[in-house]
HTML snippet that shows the backbone in 3Dmol.js (N, CA, C, O; Angstrom):
<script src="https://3Dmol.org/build/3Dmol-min.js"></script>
<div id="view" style="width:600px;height:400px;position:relative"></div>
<script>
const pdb = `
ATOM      1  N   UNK A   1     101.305 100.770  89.687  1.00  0.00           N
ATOM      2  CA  UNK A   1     101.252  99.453  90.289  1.00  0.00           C
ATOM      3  C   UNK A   1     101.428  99.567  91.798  1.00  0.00           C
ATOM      4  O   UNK A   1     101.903 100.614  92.240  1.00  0.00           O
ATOM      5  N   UNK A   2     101.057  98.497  92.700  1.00  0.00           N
ATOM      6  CA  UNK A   2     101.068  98.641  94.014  1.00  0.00           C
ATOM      7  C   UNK A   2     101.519  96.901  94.377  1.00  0.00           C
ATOM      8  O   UNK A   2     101.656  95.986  93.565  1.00  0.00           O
ATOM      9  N   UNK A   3     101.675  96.867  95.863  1.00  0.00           N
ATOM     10  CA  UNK A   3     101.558  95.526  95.892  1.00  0.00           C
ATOM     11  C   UNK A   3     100.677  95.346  97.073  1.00  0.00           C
ATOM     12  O   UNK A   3     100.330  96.222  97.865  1.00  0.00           O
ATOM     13  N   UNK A   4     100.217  93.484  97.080  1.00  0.00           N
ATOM     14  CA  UNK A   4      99.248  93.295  97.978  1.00  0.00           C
ATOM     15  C   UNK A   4      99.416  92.020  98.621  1.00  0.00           C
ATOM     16  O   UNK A   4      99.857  91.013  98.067  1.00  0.00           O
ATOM     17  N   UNK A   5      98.931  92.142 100.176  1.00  0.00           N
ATOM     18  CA  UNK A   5      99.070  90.804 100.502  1.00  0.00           C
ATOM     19  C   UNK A   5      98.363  90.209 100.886  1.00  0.00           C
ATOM     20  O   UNK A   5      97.494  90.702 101.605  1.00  0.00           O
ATOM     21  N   UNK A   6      98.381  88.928 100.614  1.00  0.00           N
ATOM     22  CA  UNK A   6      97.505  87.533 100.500  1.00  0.00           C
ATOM     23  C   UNK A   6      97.071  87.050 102.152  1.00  0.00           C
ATOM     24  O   UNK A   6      97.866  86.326 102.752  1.00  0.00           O
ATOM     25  N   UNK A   7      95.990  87.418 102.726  1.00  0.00           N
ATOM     26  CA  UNK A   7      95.991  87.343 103.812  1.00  0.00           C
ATOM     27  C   UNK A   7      95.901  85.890 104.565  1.00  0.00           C
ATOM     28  O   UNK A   7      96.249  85.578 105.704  1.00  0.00           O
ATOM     29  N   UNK A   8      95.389  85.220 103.657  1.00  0.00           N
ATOM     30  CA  UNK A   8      95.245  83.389 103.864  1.00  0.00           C
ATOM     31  C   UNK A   8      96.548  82.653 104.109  1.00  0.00           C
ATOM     32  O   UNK A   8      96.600  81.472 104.453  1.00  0.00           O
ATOM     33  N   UNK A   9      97.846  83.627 103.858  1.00  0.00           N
ATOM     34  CA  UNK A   9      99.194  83.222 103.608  1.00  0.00           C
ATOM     35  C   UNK A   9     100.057  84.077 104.592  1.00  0.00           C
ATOM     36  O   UNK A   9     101.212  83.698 104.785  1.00  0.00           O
ATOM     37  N   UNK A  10      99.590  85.231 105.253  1.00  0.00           N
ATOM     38  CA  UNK A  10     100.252  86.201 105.915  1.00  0.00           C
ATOM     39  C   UNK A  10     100.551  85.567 107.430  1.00  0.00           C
ATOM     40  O   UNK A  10      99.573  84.960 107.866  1.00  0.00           O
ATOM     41  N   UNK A  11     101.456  85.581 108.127  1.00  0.00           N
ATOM     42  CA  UNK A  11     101.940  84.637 109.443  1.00  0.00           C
ATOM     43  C   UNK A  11     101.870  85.973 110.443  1.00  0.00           C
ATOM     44  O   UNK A  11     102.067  85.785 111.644  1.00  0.00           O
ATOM     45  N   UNK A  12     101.578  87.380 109.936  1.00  0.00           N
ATOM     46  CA  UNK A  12     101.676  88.540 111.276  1.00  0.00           C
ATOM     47  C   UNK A  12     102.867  88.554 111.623  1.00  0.00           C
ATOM     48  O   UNK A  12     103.113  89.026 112.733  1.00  0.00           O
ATOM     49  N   UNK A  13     103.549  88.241 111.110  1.00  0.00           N
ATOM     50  CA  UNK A  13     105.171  88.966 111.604  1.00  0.00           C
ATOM     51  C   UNK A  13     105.280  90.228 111.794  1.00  0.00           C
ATOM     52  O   UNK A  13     105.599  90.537 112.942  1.00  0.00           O
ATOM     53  N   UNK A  14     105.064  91.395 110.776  1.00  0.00           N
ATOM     54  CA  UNK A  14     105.237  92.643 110.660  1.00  0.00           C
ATOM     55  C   UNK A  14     106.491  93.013 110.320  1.00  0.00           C
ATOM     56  O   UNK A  14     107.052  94.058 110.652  1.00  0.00           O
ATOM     57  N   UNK A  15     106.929  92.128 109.644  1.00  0.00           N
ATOM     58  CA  UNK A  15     108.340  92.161 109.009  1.00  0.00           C
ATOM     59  C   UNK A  15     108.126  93.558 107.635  1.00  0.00           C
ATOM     60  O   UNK A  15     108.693  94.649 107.569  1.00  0.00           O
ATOM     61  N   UNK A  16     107.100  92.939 106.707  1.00  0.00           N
ATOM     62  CA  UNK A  16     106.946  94.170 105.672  1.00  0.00           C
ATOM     63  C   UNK A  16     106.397  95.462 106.197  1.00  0.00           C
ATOM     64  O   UNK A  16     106.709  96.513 105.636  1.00  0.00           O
ATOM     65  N   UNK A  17     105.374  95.454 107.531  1.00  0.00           N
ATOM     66  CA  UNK A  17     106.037  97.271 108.200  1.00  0.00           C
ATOM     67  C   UNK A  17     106.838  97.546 108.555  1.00  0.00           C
ATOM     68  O   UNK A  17     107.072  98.731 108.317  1.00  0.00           O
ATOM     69  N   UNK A  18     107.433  97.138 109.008  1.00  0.00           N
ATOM     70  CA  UNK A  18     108.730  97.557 109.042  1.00  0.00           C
ATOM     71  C   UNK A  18     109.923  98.165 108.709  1.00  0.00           C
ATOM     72  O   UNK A  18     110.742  98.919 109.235  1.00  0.00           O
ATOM     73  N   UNK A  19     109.661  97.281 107.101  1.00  0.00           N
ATOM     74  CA  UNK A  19     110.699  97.915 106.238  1.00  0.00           C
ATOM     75  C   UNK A  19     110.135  99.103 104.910  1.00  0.00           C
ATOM     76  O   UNK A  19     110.801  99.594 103.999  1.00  0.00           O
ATOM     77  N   UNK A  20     108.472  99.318 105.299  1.00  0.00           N
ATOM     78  CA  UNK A  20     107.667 100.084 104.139  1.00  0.00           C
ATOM     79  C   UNK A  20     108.240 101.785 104.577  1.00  0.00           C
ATOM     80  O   UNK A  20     108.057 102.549 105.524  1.00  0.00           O
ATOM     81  N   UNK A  21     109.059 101.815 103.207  1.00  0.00           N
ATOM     82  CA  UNK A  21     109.223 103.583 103.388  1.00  0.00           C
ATOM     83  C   UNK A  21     108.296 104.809 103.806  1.00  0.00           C
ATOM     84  O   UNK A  21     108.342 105.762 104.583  1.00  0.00           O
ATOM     85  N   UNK A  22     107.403 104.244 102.834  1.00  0.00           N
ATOM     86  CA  UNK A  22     106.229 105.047 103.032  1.00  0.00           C
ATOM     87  C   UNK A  22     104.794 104.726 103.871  1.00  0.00           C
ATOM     88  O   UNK A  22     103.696 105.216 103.609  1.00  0.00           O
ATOM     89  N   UNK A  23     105.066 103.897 104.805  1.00  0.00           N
ATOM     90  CA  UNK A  23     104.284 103.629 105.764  1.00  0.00           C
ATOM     91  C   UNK A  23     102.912 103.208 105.074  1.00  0.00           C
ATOM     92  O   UNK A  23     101.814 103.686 105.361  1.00  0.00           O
ATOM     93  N   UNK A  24     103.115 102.413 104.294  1.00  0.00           N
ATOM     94  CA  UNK A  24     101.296 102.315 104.003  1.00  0.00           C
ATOM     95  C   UNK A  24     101.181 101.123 104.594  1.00  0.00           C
ATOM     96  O   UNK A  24      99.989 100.908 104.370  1.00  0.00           O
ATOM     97  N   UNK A  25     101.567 100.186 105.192  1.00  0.00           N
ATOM     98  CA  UNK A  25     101.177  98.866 105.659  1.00  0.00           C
ATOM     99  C   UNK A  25     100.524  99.273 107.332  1.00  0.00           C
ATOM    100  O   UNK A  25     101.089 100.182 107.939  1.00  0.00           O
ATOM    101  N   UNK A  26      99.613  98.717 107.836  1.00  0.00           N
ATOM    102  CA  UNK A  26      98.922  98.798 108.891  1.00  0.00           C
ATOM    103  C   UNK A  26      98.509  97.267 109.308  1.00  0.00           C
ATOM    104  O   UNK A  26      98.197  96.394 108.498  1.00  0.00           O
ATOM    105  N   UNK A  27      98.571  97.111 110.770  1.00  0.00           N
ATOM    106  CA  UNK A  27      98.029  96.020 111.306  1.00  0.00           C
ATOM    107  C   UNK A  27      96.690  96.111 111.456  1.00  0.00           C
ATOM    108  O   UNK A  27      96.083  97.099 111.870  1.00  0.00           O
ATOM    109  N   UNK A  28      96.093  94.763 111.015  1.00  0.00           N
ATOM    110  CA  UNK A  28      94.449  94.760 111.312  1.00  0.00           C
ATOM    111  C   UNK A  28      93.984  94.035 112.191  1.00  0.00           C
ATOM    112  O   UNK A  28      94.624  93.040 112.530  1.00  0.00           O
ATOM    113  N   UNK A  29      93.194  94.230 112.574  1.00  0.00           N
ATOM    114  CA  UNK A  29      92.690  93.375 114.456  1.00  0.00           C
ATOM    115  C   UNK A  29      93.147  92.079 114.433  1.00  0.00           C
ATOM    116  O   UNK A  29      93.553  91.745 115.547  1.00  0.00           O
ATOM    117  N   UNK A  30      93.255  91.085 113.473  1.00  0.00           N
ATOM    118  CA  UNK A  30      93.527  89.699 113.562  1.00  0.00           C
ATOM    119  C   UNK A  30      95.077  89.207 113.460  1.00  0.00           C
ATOM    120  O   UNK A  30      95.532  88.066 113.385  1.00  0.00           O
ATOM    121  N   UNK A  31      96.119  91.247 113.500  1.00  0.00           N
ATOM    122  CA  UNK A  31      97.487  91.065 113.447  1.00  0.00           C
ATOM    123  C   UNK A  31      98.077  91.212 112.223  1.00  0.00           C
ATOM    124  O   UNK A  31      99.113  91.859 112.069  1.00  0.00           O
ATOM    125  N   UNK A  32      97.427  90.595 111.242  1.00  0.00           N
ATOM    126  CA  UNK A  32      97.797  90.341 109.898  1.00  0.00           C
ATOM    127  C   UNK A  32      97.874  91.635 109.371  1.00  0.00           C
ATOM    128  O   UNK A  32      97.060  92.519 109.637  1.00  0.00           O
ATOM    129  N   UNK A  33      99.128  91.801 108.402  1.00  0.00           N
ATOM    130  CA  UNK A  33      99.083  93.364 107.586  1.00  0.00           C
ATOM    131  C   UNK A  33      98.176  93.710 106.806  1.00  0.00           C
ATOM    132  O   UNK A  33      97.397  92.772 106.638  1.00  0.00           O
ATOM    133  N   UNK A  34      97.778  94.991 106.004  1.00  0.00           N
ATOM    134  CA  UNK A  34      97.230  95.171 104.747  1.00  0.00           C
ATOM    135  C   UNK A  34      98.320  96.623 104.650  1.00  0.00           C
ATOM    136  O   UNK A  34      99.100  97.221 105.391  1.00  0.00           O
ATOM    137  N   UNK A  35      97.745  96.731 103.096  1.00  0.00           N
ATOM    138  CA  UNK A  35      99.068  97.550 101.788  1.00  0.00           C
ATOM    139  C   UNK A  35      97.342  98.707 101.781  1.00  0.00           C
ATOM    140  O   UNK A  35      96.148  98.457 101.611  1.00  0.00           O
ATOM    141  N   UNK A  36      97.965  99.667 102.001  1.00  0.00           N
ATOM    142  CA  UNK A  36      96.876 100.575 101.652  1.00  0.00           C
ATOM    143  C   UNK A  36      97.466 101.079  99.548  1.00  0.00           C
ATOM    144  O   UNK A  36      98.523 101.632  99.243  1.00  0.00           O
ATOM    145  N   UNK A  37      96.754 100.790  98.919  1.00  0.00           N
ATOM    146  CA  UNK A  37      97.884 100.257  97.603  1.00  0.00           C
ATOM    147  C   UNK A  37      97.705 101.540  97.340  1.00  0.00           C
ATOM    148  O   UNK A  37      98.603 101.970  96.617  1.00  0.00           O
ATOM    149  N   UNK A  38      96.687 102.547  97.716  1.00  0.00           N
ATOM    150  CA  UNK A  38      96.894 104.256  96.439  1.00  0.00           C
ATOM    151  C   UNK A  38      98.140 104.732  97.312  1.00  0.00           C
ATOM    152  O   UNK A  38      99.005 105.261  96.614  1.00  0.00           O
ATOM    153  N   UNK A  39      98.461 104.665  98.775  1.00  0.00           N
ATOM    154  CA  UNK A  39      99.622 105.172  98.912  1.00  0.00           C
ATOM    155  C   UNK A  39     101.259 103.800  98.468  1.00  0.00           C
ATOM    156  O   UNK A  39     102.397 104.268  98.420  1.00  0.00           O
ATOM    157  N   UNK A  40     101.133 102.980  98.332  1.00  0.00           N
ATOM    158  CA  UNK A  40     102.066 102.465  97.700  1.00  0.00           C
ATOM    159  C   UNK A  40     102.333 102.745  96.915  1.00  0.00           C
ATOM    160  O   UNK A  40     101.562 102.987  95.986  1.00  0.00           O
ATOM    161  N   UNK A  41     104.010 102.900  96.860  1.00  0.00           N
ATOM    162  CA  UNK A  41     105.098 103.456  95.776  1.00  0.00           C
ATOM    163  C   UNK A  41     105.589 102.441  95.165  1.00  0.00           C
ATOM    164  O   UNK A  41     106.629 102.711  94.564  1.00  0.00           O
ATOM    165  N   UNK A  42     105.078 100.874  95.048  1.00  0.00           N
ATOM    166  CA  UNK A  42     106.019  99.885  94.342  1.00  0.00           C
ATOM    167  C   UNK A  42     107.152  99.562  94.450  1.00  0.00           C
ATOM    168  O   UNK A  42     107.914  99.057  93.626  1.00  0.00           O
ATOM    169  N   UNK A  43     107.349  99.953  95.866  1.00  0.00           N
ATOM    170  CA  UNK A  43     109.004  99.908  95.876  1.00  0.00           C
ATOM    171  C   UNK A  43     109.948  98.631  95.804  1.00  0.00           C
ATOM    172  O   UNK A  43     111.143  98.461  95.559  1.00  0.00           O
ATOM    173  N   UNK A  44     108.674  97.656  96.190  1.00  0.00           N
ATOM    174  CA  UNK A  44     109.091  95.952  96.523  1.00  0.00           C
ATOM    175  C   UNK A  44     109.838  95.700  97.925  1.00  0.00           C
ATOM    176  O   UNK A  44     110.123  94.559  98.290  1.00  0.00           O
ATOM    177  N   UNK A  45     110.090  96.670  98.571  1.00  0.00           N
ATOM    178  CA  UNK A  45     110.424  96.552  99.568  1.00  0.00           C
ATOM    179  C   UNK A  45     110.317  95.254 100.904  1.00  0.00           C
ATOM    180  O   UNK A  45     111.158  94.605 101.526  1.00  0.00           O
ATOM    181  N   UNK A  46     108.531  95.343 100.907  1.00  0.00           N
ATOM    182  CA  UNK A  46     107.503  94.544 101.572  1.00  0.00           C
ATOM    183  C   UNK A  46     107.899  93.299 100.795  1.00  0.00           C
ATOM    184  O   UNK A  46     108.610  92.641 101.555  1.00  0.00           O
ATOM    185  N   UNK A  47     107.767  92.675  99.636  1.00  0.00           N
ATOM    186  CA  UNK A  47     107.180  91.718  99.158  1.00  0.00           C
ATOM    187  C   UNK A  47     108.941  90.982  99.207  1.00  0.00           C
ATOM    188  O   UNK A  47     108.951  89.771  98.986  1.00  0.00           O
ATOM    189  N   UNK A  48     110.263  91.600  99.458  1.00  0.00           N
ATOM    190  CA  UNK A  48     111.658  91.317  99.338  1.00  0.00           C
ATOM    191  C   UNK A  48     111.982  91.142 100.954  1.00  0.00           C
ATOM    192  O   UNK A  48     112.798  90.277 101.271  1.00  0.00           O
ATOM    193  N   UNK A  49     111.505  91.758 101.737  1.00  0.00           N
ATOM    194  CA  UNK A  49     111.267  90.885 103.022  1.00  0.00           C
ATOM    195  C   UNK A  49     110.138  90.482 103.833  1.00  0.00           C
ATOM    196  O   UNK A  49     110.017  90.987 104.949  1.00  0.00           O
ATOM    197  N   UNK A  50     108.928  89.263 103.230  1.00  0.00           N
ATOM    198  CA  UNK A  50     108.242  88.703 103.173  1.00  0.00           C
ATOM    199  C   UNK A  50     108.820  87.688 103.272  1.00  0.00           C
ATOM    200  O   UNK A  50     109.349  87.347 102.213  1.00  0.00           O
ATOM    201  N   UNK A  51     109.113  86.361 104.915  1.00  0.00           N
ATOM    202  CA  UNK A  51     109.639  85.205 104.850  1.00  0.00           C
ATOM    203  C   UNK A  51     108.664  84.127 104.328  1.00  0.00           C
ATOM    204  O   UNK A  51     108.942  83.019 103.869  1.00  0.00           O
ATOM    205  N   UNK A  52     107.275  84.794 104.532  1.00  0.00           N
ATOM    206  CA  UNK A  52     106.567  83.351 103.683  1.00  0.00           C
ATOM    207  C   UNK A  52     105.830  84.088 102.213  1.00  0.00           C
ATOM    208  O   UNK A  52     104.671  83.932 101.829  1.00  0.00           O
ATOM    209  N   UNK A  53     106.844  84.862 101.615  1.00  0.00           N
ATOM    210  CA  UNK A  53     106.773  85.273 100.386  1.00  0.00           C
ATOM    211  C   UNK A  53     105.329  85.505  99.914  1.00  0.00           C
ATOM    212  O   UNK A  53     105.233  85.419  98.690  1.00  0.00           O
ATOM    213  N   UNK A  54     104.045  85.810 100.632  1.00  0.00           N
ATOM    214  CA  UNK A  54     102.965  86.065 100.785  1.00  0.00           C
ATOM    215  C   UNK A  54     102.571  87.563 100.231  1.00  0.00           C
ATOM    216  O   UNK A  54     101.414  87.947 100.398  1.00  0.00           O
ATOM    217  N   UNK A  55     103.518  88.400  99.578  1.00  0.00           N
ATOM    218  CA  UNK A  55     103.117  89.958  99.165  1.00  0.00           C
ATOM    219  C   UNK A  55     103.545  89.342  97.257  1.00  0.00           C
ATOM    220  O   UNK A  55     104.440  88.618  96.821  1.00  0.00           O
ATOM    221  N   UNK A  56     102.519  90.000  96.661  1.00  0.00           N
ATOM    222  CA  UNK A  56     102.838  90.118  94.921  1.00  0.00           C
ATOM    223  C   UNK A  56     102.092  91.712  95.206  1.00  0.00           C
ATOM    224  O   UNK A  56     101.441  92.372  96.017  1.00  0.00           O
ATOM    225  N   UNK A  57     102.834  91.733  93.683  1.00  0.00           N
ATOM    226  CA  UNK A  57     102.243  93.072  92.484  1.00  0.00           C
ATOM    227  C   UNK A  57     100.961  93.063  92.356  1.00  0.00           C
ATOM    228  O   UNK A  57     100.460  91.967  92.107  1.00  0.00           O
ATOM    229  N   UNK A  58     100.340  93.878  92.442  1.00  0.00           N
ATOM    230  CA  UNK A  58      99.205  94.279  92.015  1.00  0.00           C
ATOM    231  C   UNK A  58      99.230  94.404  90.046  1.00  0.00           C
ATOM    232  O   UNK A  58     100.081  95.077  89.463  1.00  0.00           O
ATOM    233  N   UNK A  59      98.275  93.718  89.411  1.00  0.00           N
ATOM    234  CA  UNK A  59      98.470  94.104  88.290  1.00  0.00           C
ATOM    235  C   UNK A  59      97.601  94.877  87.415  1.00  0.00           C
ATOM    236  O   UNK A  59      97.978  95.183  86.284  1.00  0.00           O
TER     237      UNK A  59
END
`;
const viewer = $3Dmol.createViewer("view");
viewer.addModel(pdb, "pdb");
viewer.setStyle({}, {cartoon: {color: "spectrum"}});
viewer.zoomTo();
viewer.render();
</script>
C-alpha cells in the first residue's frame, strides 16, 4: 500500500515533505506535493500531518 494526495484539495504547505522519512514527496511546478507511491513505505506519516487532511491510502 502507498498513500496519495488529492491535488484539488492540496493548499502547498509542504508540511507532508517534511515529515516523509523516506523522501518520496516532491514539489511540482504549481507547489503542490506528489507521493512517488513505489517508493512509499506506508508509514502515514504524510497523511497524520496533512492540515487539510488531503493525503489517503492508496488501495
Amino acid at each position: 500500500m502507498a498513500y496519495r494526495i488529492n491535488a484539488d484539495e492540496c493548499i502547498a504547505c509542504g508540511a507532508c515533505e517534511q515529515v516523509c522519512p523516506v523522501s518520496c514527496i516532491s514539489e511540482q511546478a504549481d507547489g503542490k506535493r506528489k507521493i512517488d507511491e513505489k517508493e512509499c513505505t506506508s508509514c502515514g506519516s504524510c497523511a497524520a500531518e496533512c492540515p487539510v487532511e488531503c493525503i489517503s491510502e492508496v488501495k
